[in-house]
C-alpha positions, 0 to 999 in steps of 0.5 A: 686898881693901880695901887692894888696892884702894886701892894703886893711888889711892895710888900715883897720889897719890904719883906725882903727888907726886913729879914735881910740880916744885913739891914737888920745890923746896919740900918738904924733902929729908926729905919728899921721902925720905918719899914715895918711900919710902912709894910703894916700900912702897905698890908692893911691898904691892900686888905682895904682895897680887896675889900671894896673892891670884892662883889658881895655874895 
Protein backbone atom coordinates (compact mmCIF):
# COMPACT_ATOMS: atom_id res chain seq x y z
CA UNK A 1 0.00 0.00 0.00
CA UNK A 2 2.77 2.18 1.13
CA UNK A 3 4.40 2.18 -2.32
CA UNK A 4 0.99 2.60 -3.87
CA UNK A 5 0.70 5.65 -2.46
CA UNK A 6 3.65 6.96 -3.02
CA UNK A 7 3.79 6.17 -7.03
CA UNK A 8 1.89 8.93 -7.79
CA UNK A 9 4.49 11.69 -6.00
CA UNK A 10 6.94 9.94 -7.91
CA UNK A 11 5.61 10.07 -10.81
CA UNK A 12 5.04 13.85 -10.45
CA UNK A 13 8.55 14.54 -9.73
CA UNK A 14 9.77 12.79 -12.58
CA UNK A 15 7.48 14.25 -14.91
CA UNK A 16 8.21 17.33 -13.88
CA UNK A 17 11.75 16.52 -14.70
CA UNK A 18 11.77 15.65 -17.66
CA UNK A 19 9.72 18.71 -19.49
CA UNK A 20 11.65 21.16 -17.38
CA UNK A 21 13.70 22.68 -20.45
CA UNK A 22 16.47 23.16 -17.91
CA UNK A 23 17.31 19.53 -17.08
CA UNK A 24 16.67 18.66 -20.66
CA UNK A 25 20.03 21.30 -21.79
CA UNK A 26 22.14 20.62 -18.66
CA UNK A 27 21.81 17.03 -17.55
CA UNK A 28 23.62 14.45 -19.46
CA UNK A 29 22.12 12.37 -21.74
CA UNK A 30 22.35 9.41 -19.38
CA UNK A 31 20.49 11.24 -16.73
CA UNK A 32 18.00 11.94 -18.88
CA UNK A 33 17.85 7.95 -19.90
CA UNK A 34 17.91 7.56 -16.09
CA UNK A 35 14.58 9.37 -15.48
CA UNK A 36 12.77 8.15 -18.15
CA UNK A 37 13.47 5.11 -17.17
CA UNK A 38 12.66 5.17 -13.74
CA UNK A 39 9.15 7.20 -14.65
CA UNK A 40 8.23 4.02 -17.21
CA UNK A 41 9.35 1.52 -14.16
CA UNK A 42 7.55 3.87 -11.31
CA UNK A 43 4.42 3.94 -13.93
CA UNK A 44 4.18 0.40 -14.62
CA UNK A 45 4.73 -0.49 -10.67
CA UNK A 46 1.66 1.71 -9.89
CA UNK A 47 -0.73 -0.10 -12.80
CA UNK A 48 0.73 -3.56 -11.18
CA UNK A 49 -0.30 -2.52 -7.56
CA UNK A 50 -3.74 -1.09 -8.56
CA UNK A 51 -4.18 -4.02 -10.26
CA UNK A 52 -3.86 -6.62 -7.44
CA UNK A 53 -5.14 -4.77 -5.48
CA UNK A 54 -8.65 -4.12 -7.53
CA UNK A 55 -11.56 -6.42 -6.23
CA UNK A 56 -13.02 -8.39 -9.21
CA UNK A 57 -16.46 -7.92 -10.14
Amino acid sequence: MRRLARAPEQIGRLSGRLVDPGFATRAPAAAQDKARADLAANEAEARRLEVLLDPAP
